[in-house]
ZAPA-720089 format. One record per residue (C-alpha): residue in three letters; y, x, z. Coordinates in nm, 4 decimals, padded with zeros to 6 digits. Each point is the difference from the previous one (the first is absolute). Last residue first. Example, Ala and Ser with C-alpha at 12.3 -4.5 7.8 and 13.67 -1.06 7.14 Angstrom:
<pts>
<pt><aa>SER</aa><v>-00.1060</v><u>01.3670</u><w>00.7140</w></pt>
<pt><aa>ALA</aa><v>-00.3440</v><u>-00.1370</u><w>00.0660</w></pt>
</pts>
This chain:
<pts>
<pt><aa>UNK</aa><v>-03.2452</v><u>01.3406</u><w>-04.9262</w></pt>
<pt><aa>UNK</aa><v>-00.2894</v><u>00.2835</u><w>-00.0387</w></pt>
<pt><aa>UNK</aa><v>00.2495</v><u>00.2128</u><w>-00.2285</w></pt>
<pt><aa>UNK</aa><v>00.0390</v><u>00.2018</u><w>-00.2805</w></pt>
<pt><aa>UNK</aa><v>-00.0653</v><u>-00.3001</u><w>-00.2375</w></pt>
<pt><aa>UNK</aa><v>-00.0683</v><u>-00.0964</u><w>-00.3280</w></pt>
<pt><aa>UNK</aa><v>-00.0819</v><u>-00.3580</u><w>-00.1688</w></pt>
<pt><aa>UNK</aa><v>00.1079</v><u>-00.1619</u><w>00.3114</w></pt>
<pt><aa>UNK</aa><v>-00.2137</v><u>-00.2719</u><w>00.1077</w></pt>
<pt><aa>UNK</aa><v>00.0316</v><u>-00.0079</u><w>00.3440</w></pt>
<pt><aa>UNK</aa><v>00.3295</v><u>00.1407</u><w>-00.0463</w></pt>
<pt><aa>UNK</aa><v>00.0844</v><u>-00.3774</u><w>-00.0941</w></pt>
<pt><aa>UNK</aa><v>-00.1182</v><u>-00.1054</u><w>00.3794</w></pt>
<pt><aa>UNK</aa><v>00.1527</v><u>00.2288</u><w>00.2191</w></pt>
<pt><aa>UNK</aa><v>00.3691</v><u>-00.0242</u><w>-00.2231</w></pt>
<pt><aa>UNK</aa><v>-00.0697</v><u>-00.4143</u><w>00.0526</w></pt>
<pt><aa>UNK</aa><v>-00.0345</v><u>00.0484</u><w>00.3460</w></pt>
<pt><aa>UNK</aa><v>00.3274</v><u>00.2482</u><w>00.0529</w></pt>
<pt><aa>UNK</aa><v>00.2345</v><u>-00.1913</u><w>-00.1928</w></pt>
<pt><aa>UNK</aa><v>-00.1337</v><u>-00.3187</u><w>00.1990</w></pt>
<pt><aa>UNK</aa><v>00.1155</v><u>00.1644</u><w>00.3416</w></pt>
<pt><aa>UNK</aa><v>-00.0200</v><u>-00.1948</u><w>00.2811</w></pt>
<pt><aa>UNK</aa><v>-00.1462</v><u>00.1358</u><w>00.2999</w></pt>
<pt><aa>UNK</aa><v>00.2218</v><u>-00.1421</u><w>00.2660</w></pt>
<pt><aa>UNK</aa><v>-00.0098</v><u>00.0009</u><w>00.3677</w></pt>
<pt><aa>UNK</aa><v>00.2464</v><u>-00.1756</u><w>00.1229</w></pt>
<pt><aa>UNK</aa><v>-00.2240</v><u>-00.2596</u><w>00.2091</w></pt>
<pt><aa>UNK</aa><v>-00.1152</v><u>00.3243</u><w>00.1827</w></pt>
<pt><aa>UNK</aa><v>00.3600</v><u>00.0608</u><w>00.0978</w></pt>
<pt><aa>UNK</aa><v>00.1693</v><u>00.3381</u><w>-00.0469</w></pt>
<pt><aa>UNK</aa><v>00.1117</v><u>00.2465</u><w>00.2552</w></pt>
<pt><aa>UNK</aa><v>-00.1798</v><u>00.2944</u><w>-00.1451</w></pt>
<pt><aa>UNK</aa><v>00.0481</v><u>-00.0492</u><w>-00.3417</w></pt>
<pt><aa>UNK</aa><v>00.3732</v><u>-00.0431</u><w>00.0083</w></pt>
<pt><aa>UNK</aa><v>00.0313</v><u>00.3541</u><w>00.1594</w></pt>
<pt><aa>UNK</aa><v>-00.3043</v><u>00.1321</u><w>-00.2522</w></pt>
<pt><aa>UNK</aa><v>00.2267</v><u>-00.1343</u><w>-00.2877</w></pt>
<pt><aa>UNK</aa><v>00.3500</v><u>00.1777</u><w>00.1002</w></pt>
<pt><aa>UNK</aa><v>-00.1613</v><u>00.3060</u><w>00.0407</w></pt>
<pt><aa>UNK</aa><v>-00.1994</v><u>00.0033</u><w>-00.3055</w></pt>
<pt><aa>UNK</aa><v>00.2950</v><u>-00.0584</u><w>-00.2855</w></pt>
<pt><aa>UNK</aa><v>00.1663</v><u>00.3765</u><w>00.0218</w></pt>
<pt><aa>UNK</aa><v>-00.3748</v><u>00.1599</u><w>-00.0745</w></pt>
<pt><aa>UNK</aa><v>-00.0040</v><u>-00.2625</u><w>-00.3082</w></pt>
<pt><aa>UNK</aa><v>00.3454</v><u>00.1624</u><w>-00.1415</w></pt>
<pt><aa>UNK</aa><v>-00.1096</v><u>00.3135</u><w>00.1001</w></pt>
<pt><aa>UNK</aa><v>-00.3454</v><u>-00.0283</u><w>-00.1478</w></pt>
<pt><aa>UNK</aa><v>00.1202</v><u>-00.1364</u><w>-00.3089</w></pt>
<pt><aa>UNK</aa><v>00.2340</v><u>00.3174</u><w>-00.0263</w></pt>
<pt><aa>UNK</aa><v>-00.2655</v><u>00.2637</u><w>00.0670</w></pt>
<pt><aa>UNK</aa><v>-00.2474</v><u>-00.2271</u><w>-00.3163</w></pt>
<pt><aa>UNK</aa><v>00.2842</v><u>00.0615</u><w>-00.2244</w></pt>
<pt><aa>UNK</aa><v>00.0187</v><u>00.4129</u><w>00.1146</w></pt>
<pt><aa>UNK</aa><v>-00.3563</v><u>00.0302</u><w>-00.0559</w></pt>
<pt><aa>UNK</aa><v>00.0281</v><u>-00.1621</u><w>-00.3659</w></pt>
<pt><aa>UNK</aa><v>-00.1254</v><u>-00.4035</u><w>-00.1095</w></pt>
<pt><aa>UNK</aa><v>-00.3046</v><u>-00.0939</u><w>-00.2212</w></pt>
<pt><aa>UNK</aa><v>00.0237</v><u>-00.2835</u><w>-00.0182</w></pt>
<pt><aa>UNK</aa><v>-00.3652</v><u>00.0050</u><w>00.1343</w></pt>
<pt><aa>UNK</aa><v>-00.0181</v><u>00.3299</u><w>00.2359</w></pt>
<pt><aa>UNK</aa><v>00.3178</v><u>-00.0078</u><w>00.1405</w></pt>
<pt><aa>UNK</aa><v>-00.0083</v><u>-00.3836</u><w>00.0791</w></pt>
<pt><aa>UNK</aa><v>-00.3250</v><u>00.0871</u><w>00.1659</w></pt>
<pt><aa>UNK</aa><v>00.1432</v><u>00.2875</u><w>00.2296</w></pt>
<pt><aa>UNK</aa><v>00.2979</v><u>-00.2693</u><w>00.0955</w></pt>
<pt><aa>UNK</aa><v>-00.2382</v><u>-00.2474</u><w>00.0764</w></pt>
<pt><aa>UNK</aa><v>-00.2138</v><u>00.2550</u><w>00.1910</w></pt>
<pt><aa>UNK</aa><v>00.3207</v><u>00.1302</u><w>00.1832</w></pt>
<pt><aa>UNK</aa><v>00.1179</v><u>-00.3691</u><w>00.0643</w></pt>
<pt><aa>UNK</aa><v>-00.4008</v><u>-00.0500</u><w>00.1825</w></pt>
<pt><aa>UNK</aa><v>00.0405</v><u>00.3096</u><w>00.2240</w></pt>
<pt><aa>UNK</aa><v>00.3773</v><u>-00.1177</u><w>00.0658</w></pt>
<pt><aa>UNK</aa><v>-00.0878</v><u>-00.3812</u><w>00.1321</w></pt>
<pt><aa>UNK</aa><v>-00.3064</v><u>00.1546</u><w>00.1843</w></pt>
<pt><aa>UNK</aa><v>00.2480</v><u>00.3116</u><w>00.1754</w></pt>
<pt><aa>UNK</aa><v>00.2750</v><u>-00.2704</u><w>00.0888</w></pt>
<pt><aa>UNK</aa><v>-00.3086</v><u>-00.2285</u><w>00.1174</w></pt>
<pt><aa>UNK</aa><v>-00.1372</v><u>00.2656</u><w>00.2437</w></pt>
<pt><aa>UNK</aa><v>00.3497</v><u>00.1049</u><w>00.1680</w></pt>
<pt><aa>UNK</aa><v>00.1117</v><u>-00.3549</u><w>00.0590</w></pt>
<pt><aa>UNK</aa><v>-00.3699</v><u>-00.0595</u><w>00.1726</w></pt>
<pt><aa>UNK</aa><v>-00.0927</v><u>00.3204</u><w>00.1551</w></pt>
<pt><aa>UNK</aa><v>-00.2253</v><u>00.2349</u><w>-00.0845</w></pt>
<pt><aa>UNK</aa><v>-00.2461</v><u>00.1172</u><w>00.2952</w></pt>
<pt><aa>UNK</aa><v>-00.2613</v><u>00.1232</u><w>-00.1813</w></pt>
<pt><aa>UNK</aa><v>-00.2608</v><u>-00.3032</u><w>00.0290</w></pt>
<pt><aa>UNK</aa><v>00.2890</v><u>-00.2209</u><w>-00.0515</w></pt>
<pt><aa>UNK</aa><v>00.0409</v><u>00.1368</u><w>-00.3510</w></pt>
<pt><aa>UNK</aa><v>-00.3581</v><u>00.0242</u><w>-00.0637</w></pt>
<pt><aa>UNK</aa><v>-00.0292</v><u>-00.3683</u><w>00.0648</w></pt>
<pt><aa>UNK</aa><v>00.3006</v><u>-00.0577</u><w>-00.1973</w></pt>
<pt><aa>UNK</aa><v>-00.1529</v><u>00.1595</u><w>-00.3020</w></pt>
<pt><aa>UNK</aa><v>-00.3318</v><u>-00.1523</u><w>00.0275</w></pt>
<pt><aa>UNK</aa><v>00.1812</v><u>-00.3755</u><w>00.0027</w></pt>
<pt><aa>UNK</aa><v>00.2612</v><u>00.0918</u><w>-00.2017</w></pt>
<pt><aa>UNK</aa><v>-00.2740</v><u>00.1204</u><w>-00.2962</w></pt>
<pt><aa>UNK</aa><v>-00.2529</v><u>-00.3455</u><w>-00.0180</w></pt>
<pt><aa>UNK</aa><v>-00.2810</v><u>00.0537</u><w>00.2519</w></pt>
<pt><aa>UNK</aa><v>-00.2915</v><u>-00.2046</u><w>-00.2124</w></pt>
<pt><aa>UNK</aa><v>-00.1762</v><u>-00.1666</u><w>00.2676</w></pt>
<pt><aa>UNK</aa><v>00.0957</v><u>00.0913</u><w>00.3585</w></pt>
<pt><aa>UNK</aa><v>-00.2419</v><u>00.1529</u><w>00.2796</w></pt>
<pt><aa>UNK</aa><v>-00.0062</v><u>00.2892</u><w>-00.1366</w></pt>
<pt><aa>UNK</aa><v>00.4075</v><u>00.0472</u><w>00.0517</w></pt>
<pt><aa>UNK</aa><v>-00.0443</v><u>00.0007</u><w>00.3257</w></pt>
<pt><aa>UNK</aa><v>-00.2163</v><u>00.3400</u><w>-00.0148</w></pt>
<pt><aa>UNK</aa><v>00.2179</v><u>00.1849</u><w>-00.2643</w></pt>
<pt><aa>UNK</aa><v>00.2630</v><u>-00.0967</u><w>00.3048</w></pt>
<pt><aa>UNK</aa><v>-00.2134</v><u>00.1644</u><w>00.2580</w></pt>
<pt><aa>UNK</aa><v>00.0022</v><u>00.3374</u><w>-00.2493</w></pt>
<pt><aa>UNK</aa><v>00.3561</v><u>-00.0038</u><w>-00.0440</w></pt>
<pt><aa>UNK</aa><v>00.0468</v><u>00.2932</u><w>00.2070</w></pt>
<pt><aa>UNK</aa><v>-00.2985</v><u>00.1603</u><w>-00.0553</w></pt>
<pt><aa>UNK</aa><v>00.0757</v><u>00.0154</u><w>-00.3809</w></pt>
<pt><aa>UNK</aa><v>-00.2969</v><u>-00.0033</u><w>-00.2889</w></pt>
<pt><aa>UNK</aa><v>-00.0581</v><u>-00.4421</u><w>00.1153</w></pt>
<pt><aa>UNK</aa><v>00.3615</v><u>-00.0404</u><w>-00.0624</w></pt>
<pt><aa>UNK</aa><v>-00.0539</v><u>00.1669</u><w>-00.3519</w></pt>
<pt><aa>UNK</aa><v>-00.2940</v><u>-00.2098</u><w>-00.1200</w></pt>
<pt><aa>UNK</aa><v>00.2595</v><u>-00.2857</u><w>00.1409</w></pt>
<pt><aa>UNK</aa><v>00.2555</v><u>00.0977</u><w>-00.1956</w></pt>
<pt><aa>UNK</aa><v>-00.2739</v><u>00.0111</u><w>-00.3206</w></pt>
<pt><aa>UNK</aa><v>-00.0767</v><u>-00.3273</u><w>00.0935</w></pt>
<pt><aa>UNK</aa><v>00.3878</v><u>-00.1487</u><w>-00.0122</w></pt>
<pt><aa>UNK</aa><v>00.0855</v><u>00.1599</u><w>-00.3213</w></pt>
<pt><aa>UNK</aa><v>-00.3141</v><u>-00.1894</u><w>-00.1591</w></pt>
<pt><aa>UNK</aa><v>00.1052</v><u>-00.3385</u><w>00.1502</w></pt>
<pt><aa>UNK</aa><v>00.3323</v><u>00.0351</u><w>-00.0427</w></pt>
<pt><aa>UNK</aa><v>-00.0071</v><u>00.0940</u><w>-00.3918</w></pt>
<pt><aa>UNK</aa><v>-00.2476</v><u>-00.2371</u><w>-00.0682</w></pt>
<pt><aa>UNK</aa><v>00.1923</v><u>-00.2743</u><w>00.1504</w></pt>
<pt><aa>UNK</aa><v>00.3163</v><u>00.0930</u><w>-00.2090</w></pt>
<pt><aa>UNK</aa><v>-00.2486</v><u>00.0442</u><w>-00.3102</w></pt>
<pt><aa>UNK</aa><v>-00.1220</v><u>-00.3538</u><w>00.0070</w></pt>
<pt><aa>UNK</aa><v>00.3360</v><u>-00.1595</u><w>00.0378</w></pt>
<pt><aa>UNK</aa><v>00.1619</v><u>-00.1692</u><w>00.2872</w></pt>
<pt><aa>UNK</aa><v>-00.0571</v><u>00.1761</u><w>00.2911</w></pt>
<pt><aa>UNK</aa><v>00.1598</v><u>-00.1704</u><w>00.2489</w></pt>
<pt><aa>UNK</aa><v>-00.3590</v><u>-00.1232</u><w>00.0832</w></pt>
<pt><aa>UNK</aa><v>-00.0757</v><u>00.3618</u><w>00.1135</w></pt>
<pt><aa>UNK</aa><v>00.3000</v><u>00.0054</u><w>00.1932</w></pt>
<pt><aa>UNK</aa><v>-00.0792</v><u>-00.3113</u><w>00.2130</w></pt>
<pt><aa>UNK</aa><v>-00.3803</v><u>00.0834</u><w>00.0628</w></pt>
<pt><aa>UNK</aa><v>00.1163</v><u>00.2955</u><w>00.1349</w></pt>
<pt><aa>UNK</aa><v>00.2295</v><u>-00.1514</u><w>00.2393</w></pt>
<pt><aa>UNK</aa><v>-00.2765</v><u>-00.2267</u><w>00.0946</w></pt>
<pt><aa>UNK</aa><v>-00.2338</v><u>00.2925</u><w>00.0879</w></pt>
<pt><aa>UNK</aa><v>00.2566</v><u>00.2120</u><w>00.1919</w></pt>
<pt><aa>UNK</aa><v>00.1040</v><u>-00.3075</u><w>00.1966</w></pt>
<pt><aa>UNK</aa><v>-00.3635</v><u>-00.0589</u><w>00.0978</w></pt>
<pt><aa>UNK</aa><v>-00.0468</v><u>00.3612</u><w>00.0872</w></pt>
<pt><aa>UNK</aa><v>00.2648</v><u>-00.0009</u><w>00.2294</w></pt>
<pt><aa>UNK</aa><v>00.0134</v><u>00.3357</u><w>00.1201</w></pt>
<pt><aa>UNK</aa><v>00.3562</v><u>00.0203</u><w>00.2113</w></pt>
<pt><aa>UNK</aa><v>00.1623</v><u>00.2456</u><w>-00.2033</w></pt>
<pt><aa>UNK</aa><v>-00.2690</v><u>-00.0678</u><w>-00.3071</w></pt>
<pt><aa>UNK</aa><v>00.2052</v><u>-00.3616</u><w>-00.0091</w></pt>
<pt><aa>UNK</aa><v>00.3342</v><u>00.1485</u><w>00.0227</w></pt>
<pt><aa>UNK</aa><v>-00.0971</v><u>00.2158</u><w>-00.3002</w></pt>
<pt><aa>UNK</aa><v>-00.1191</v><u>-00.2508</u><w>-00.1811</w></pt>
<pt><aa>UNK</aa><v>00.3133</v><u>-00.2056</u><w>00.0575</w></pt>
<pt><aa>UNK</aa><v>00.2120</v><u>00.2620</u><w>-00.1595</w></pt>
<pt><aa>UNK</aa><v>-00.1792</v><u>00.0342</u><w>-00.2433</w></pt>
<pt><aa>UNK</aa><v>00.0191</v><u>-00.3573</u><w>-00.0822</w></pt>
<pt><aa>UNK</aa><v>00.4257</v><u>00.0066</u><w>-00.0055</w></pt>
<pt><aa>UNK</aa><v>-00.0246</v><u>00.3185</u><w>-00.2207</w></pt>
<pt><aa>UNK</aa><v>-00.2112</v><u>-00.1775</u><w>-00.2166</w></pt>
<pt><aa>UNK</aa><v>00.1267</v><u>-00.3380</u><w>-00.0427</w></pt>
<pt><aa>UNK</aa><v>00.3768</v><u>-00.0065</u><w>-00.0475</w></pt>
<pt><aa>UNK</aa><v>00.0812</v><u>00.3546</u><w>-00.0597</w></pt>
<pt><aa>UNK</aa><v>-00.2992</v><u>00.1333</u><w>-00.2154</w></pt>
<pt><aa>UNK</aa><v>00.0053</v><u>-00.3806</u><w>-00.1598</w></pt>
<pt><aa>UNK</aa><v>00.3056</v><u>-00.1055</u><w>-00.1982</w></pt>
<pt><aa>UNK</aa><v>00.2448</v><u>00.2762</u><w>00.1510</w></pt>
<pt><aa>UNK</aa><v>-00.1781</v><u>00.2967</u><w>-00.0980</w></pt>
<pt><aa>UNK</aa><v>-00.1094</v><u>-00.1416</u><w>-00.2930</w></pt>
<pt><aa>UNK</aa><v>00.3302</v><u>-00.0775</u><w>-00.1247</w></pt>
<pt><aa>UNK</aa><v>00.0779</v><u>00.3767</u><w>00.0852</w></pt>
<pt><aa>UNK</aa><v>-00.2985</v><u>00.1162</u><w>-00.2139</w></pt>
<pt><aa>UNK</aa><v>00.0704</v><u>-00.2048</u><w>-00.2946</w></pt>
<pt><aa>UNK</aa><v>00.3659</v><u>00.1010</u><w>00.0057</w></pt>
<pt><aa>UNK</aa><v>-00.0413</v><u>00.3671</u><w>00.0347</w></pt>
<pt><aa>UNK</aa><v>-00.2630</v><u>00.0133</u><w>-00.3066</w></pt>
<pt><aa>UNK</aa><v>00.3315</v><u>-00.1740</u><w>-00.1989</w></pt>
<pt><aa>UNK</aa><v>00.2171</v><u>00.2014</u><w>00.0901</w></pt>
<pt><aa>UNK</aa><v>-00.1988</v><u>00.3223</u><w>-00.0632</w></pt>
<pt><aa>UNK</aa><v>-00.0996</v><u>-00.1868</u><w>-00.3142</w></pt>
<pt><aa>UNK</aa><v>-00.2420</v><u>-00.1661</u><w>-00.1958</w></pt>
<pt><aa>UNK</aa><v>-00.1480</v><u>-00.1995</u><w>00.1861</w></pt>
<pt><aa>UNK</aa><v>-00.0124</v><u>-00.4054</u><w>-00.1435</w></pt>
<pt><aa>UNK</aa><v>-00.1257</v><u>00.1928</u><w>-00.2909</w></pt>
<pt><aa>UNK</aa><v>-00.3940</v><u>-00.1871</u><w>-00.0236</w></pt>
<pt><aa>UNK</aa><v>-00.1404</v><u>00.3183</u><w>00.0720</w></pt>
<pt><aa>UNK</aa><v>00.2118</v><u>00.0670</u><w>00.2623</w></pt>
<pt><aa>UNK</aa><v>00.0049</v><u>-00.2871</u><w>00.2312</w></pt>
<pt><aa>UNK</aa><v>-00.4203</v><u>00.0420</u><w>-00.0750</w></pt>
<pt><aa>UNK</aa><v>00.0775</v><u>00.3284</u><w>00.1547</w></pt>
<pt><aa>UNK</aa><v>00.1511</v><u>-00.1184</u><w>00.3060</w></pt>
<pt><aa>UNK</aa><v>-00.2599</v><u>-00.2477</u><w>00.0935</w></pt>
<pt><aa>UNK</aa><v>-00.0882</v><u>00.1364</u><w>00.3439</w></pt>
<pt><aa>UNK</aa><v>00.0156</v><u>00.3531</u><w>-00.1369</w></pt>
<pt><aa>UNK</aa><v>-00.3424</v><u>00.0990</u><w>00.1393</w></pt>
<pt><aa>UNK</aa><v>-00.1725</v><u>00.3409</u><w>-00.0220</w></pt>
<pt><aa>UNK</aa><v>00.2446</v><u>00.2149</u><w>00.2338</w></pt>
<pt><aa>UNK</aa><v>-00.0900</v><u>-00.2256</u><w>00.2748</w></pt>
<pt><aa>UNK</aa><v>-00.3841</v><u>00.1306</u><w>-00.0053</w></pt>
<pt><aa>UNK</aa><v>-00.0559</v><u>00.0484</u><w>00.3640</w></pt>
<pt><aa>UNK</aa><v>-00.0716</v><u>00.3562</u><w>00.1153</w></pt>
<pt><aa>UNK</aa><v>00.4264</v><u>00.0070</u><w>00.1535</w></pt>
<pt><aa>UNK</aa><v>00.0914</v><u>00.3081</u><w>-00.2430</w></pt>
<pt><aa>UNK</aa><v>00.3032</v><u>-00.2810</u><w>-00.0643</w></pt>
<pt><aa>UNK</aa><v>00.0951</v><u>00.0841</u><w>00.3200</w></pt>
<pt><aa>UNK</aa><v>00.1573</v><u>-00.3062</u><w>00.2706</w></pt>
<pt><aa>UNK</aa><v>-00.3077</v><u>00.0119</u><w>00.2278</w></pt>
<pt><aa>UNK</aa><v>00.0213</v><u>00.3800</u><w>00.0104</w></pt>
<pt><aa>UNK</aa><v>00.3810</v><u>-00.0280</u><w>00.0840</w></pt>
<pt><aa>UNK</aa><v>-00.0389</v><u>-00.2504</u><w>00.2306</w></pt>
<pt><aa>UNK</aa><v>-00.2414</v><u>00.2457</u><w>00.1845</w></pt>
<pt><aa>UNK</aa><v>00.2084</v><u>00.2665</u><w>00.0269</w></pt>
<pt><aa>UNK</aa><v>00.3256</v><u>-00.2528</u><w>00.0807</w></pt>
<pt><aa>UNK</aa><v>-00.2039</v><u>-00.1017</u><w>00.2854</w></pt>
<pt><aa>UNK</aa><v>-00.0994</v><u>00.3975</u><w>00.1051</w></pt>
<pt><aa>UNK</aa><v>00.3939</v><u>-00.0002</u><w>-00.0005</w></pt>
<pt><aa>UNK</aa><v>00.0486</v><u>-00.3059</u><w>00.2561</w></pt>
<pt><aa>UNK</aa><v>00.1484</v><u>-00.3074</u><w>-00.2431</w></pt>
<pt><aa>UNK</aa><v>00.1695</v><u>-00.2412</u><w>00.2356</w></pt>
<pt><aa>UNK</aa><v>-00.0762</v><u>-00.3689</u><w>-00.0989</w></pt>
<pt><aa>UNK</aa><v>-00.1243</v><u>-00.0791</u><w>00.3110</w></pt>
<pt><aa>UNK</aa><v>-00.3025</v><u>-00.2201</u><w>00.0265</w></pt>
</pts>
């Protein structure tokens, strides 16, 4: 698949990429806020820091890389290679609310697949797999609308850094202008990643991120929260 972007691709990547996307992003902080409440965040720095290490822990090491592979696999409609890459990502989840947060983002993309003619065959694959966990929907609809791959995981890696960023904004609390400069600094950080991402090795995969996991798992129990995760 060529990685040039037609304009009626960069429409679509566009929709993907918004956070008006009908899937509940905007309710999750992946751990974020329990960073917060205990005052590891307290700070623009500091907010900028816990999203870049993220970035590089997992987003650049594990998702972008299995996105990637999804989308080869709905290129040439290998169901079985759809299935087992799911089954991959949702046991990367680590924490209760990290699979939670897949899982329900992931049916309410494929509610939306099945409202859009275009993605409508995809909404039909993905029936046929339990629990469709987010980057499996997402990359189906991607495909479906003739994204492709360099293009697609750019706009993923900045759809979920704008959430991060809208979530550190929310729970610091941090200004407009704070939340422009983490996105710059995060914006100039994607390129580089989805390059690496989409040459690298299966066996370099790598998911670890113990920060994030035990962040998951003590805003289980968080006294207070604004978010889902």
């Amino acid at each position: 698949m060529s990685d040039t972007l037609a304009p009626l691709a960069l429409v679509r990547l566009l929709h993907l990429a918004s956070p008006t996307l009908p899937v509940g992003a905007f309710s999750y902080s992946q751990g974020l806020e329990w960073q917060v409440d205990c005052g590891a965040i307290r700070t623009e720095r500091d907010a900028g820091e816990w999203i870049l290490a993220l970035l590089d822990a997992g987003i650049a090491r594990f998702e972008l890389p299995l996105l990637a592979a999804l989308m080869q696999a709905w290129t040439t409609a290998d169901l079985d290679a759809l299935r087992a890459l799911n089954d991959d990502y949702l046991a990367s989840r680590e924490a209760a609310e990290l699979r939670a947060e897949t899982v329900q983002m992931g049916y309410s993309c494929v509610q939306l697949l099945k409202a859009l003619d275009a993605c409508r065959d995809a909404a039909g694959v993905l029936a046929g797999i339990d629990q469709p966990a987010f980057p499996t929907a997402w990359s189906g609809a991607a495909v479906a609308l003739g994204v492709p791959v360099a293009p697609a995981l750019a706009a993923w890696t900045w759809a979920w850094a704008e959430n991060q960023v809208m979530a550190a904004l929310k729970a610091v609390p941090l200004g407009q202008t704070a939340g422009q400069r983490l996105l710059m600094t995060l914006g100039d950080a994607i390129p580089s990643r989805v390059a690496t991402a989409t040459t690298l090795a299966r066996a370099d995969w790598s998911n670890f991120s113990p920060g994030l996991a035990i962040a998951s798992c003590r805003h289980e129990t968080q006294y207070s929260r604004l978010f889902r995760s």
